[in-house]
N, C-alpha and C positions, 0 to 999 in steps of 0.2 A: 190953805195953800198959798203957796207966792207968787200971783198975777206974776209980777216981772221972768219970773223963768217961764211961762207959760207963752207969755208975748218973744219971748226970746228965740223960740219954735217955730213961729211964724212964719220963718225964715224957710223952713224949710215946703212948705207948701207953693205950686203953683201959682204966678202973680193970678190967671185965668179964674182963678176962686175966693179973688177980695170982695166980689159981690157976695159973697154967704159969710163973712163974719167971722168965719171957724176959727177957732181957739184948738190949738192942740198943745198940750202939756208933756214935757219932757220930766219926769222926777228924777231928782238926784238922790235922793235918800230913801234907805227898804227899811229903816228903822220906821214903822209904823204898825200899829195892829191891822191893818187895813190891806198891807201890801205882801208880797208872797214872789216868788223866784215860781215859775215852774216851766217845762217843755213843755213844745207844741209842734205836730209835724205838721208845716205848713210849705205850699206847694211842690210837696214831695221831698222835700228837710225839714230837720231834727234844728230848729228854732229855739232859745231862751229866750222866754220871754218875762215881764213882769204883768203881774195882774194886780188890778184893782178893786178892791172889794167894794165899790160904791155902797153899799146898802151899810156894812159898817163902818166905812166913813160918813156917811148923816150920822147914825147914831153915836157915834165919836164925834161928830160936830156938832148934833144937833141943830142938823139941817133937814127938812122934808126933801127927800127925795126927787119929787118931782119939779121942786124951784132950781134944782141945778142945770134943767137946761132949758134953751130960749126957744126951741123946736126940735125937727129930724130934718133935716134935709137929704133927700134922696141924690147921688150922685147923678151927672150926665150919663154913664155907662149903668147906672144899676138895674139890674132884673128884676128886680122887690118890685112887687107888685104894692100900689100903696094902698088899696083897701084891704088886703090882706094884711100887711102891716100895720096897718091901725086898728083892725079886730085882734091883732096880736097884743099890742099895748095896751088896747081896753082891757083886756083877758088877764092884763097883768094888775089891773085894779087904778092902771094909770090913765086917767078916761078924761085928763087937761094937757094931756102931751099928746094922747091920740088927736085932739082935734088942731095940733101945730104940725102937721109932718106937709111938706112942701117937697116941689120938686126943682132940681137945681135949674137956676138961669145960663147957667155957662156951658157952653160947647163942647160937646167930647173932642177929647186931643186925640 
């Protein structure tokens, strides 16, 4: 994938959340085995959205799974409970991400 469109996105996130690093990625292209168009009714609309098949993008990269990401960081606002969340991720066989999930430094707006 191309860092530079992904820093490009940057933009669109909260200055309030430059202490968490977060990388959000905008793709421009569905031309991949990886990627899929589909609905989603979300807060009560009929959303397109795109999906990302992480699992085969590794094996189209030929990336482990679990090196694509640096943590979880838990928002200011989230509900997620984070020991339930991390017996989630264990459960999923991912038991070096379960032990990175943090909770955010930044203030709810």
């Amino acid at each position: 994938m191309d860092l530079e469109k992904g820093r490009i996105s940057s933009c669109y996130k909260h200055p309030s959340f430059k202490s968490e690093k977060e990388v959000r990625y905008i793709i421009l292209c569905t031309e991949r085995p990886y990627l899929r168009v589909d609905y989603k009714l979300i807060g009560g609309l009929i959303r397109k959205v795109l999906v990302l098949d992480l699992g085969k993008l590794c094996v189209n990269e030929n990336v482990h799974f679990e090196t694509l990401f640096d943590g979880i960081i838990l928002g200011p606002r989230s509900k997620q409970n984070e020991y339930d969340l991390r017996c989630f991720i264990e459960s999923l066989g991912l038991k070096d991400l379960a032990k990175k999930i943090t909770k955010s430094k930044c203030l709810p707006r």
